[in-house]
C-alpha positions in Angstrom: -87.1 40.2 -22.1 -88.8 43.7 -22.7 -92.2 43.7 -24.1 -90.7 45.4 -27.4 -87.9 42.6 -27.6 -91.2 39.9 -27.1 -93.0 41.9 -29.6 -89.9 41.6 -32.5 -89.6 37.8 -31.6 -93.0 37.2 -32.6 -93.1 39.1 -35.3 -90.0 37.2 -36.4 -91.5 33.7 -35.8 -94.7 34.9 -37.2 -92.8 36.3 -40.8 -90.7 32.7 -40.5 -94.2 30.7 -40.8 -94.5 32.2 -44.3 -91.2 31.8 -45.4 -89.3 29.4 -43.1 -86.5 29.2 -45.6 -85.7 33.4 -45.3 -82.0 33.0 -44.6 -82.1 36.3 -43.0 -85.4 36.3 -41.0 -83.2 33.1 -39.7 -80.3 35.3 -38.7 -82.5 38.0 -37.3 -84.3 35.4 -34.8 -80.8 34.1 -34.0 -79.7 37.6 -32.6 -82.8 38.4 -31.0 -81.9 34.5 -29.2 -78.3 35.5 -28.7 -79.8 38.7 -27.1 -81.2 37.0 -24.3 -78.5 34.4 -24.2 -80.7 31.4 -25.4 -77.6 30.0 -26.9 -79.0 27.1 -27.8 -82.0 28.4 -29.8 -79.7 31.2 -31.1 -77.5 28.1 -32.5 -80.0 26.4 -34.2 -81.3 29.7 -36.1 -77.7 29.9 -37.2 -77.2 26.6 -38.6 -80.7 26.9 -40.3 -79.6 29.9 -41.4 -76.2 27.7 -43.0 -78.4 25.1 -44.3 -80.4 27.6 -46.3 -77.2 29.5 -47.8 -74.1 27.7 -47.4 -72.2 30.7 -48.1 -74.5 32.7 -44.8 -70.8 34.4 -43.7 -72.2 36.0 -40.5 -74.5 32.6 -39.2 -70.7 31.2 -39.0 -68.8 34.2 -37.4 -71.5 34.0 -34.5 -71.7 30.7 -34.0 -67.5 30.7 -33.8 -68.1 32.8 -31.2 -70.7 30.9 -29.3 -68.5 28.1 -29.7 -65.3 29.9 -28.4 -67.5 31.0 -25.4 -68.4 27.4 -24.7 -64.9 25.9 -25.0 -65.5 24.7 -27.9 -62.6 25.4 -30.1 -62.2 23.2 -32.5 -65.8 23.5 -33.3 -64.8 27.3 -33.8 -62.1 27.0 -35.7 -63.8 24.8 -38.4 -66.5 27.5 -38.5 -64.0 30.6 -38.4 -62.0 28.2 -41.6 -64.9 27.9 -43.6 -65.9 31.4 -43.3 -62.2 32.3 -44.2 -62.3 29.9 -47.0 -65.5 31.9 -48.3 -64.1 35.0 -47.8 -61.4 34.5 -49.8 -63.3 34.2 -53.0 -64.7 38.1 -52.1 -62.7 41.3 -51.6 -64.4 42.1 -47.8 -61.2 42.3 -46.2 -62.2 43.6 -43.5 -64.8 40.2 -42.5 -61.5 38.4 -43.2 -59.6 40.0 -40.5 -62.7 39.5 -38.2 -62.5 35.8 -39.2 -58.4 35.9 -38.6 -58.5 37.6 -35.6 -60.8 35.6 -33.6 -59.3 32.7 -35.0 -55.8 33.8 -33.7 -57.0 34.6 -30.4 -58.8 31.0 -30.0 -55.4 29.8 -31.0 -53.0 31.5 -28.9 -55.1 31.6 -26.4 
């Protein structure tokens, strides 16, 4: 990990001890995790990240993914439903395809 990547991380951990509950300080540790492929750290961020807003659309899409990557589809496809089921209620139809799409592909696959 580059000094610069270290640098964010900390800052991000540091920003996360004031406001441990910042949904999106969550998500941004979890990509600077998934960066470095700490998948298992990047996971937890993500479900914190759910726990805080149940409606966190992009903490699911990446943890689909993680879980599609790990064999674990059915634990993807729950995620890639719920998100589906969340985006219905919004007009961002172009998430929804994301959702659909991967959710196809872990299907037919």
């Amino acid at each position: 990990m580059s000094n610069f990547n270290q640098n964010r991380k900390a800052k991000l951990i540091e920003m996360l001890e004031e406001t441990p509950n910042d949904d999106f300080l969550n998500y941004a540790l979890a990509m600077e995790e998934l960066a470095v492929e700490n998948l298992q750290s990047a996971v937890s961020c993500f479900q914190k990240c759910i726990e805080i807003n149940p409606k966190h659309i992009p903490a699911r899409f990446q943890m689909a993914k993680i879980e599609q990557s790990n064999g674990n589809h059915a634990n993807a496809i729950t995620l890639l439903n719920e998100g589906i089921e969340l985006l219905s209620k919004t007009k961002d139809s172009k998430t929804l395809n994301e959702f659909r799409t991967l959710l196809d592909e872990i299907e037919f696959s």
